[in-house]
N, C-alpha and C positions, 0 to 999 in steps of 0.2 A: 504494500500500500504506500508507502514511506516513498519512493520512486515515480509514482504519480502524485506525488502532493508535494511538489520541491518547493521549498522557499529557503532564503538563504540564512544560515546559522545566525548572523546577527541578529534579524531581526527577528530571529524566534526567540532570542536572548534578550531581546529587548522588549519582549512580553511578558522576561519570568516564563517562559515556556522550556521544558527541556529537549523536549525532540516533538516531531510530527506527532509521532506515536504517541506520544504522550496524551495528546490532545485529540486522537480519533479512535472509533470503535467503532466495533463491528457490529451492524445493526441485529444477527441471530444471534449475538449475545443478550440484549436485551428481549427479545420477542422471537420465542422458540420455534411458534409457527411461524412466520414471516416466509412470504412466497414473493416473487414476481409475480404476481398476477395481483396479491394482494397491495404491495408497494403503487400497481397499476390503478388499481380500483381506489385506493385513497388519491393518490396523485389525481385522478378523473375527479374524485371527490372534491375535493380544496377546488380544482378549477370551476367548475363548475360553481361553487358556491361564490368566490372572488367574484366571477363575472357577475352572477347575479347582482353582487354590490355594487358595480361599476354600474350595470344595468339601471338598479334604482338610481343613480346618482345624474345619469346622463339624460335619461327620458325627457325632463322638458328642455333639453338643449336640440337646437333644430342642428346646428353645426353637424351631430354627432349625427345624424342618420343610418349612414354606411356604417362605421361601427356600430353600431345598435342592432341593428341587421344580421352584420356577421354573427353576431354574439347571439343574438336567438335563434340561426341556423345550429351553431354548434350545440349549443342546448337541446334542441330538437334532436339532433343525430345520438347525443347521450343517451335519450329517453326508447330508440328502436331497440 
């Protein structure tokens, strides 16, 4: 893991950090079951609720049309 997460010694020392490793885990350590599919189904999850909020937030904005649009297609494709 350490190898994909490079940053340079200093300024992991200038966190008080000792190494990468120190600072990252491994998510089936915490949650035994943890699948790809499940990691997928939450990820879907979060987005979907985000847009929503964007969603409330832009509605009486006329600018925003096309995005408004797009984000209730994707919505819709969630729910087949």
């Amino acid at each position: 893991m350490e190898r994909y997460l490079t940053v340079s010694s200093a300024k992991i020392a200038s966190k008080g950090i000792a190494s990468v490793a120190a600072r990252v885990i491994n998510l089936a350590e915490l949650a035994k079951d943890l699948s790809i599919f499940t990691m997928k189904e939450a990820g879907a999850e979060f987005r979907k609720e985000a847009l929503l909020a964007r969603l409330s937030l832009l509605r009486g904005c006329s600018e925003s049309a096309r995005e408004i649009e797009d984000m209730e297609c994707w919505l819709r494709k969630q729910e087949i």
